[in-house]
N, C-alpha and C positions, 0 to 999 in steps of 0.2 A: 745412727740416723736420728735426728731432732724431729717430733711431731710436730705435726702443722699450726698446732694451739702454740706450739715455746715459738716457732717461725713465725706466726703472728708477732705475739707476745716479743719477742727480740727487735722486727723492724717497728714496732710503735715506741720499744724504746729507745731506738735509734733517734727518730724521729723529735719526740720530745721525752727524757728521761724522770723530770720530774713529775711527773703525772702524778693523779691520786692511786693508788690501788683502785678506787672503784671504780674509774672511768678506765684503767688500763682491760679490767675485767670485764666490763660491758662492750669494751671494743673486738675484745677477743671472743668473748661469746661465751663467759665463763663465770661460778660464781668467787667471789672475791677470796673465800678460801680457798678456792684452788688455785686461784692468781697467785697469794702469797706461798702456796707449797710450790707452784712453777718456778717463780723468781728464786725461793731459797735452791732448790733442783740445778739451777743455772748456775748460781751461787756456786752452792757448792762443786759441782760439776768442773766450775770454773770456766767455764763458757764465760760468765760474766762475770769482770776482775774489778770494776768499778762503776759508780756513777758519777760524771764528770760533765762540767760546761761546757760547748762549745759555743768559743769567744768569736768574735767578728775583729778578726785582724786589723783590719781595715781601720774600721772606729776608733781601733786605738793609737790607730798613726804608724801602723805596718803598712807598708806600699807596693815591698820588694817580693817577692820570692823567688826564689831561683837555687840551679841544681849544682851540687860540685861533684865532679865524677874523676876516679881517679885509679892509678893502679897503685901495687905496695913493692917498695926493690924488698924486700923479708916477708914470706907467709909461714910464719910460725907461728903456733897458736896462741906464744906468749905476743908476738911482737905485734900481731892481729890485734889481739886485746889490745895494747898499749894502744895503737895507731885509732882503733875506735873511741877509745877513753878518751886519748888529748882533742879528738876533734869534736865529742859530744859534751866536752865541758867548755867550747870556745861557744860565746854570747853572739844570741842569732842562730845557732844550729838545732835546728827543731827536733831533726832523727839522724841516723846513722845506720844504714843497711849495709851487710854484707853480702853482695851476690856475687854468682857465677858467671863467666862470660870472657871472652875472647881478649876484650882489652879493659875489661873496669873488674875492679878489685870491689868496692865501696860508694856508695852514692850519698851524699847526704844531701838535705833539707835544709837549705835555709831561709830565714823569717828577716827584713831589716826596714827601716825606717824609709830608705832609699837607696840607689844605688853606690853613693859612696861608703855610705856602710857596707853594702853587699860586698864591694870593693876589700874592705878591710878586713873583712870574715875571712874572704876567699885567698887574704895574705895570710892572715893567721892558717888555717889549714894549709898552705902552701911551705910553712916553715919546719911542719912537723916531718923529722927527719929520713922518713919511711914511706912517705908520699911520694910518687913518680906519675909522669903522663897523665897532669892534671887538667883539665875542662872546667869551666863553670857555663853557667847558662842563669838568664834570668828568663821566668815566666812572662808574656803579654798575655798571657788569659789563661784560666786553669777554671775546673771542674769538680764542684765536689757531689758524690749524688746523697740528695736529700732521702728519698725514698727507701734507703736501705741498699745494701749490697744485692745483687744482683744474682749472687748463687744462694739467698735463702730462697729465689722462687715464686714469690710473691706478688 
């Protein structure tokens, strides 16, 4: 269980990452040494694996997003790997999940310029030889929540 100070301390860095230590500390209600031993705690804990931008898709002339959902004719743990690897290395695939479920094997994430790109992605995954009972979907509106994830509580 995570104390309610690193639950703070987590969704403000959610929120904005680069903060200073002494505004992240004042927020949380804490003095700036002990900020710095939460964050290493986290650190190391591995709760927190990095600190990273988040870009505005958008601005950079991404338009697309949309879902490729799919099943595999082979689950073997090797042919799994394989089939994850060829499709998180095609350009525009942002993630690559493997879930459980009735008729989807894998879902990935894709990012494109427009829809003929998305077009083209969703050929490239379609050629990988392990791929069966494929879907794609493109997003009209999606949601990201600003405020932190919803099971820290806060």
């Amino acid at each position: 269980m995570i104390a309610e100070q690193k639950k703070q301390l987590l969704l403000e860095l959610l929120k904005d990452s680069s903060l200073p230590q002494k505004v992240l500390a004042d927020r949380v209600g804490v003095s700036t040494t002990k900020m710095t031993r939460m964050i290493s705690e986290l650190k190391n804990d591995g709760i927190i694996k990095r600190f990273t931008a988040d870009l505005d898709y958008q601005k950079l002339g991404y338009a697309t997003v949309g879902y490729f959902i799919c099943t595999q004719k082979e689950k073997t743990g090797t042919k799994d790997q394989e089939t994850i690897d060829f499709i998180s290395k095609i350009h525009g695939v942002l993630e690559v999940s493997q879930v459980n479920g009735k008729d989807i094997d894998l879902i990935a994430k894709i990012l494109t310029h427009d829809n003929e790109e998305f077009k083209d992605v969703v050929d490239k995954i379609r050629s990988c030889e392990n791929v069966d009972n494929a879907k794609s979907y493109s997003a009209i509106a999606y949601h990201t929540q600003t405020n932190g994830p919803r099971f820290l509580n806060i």
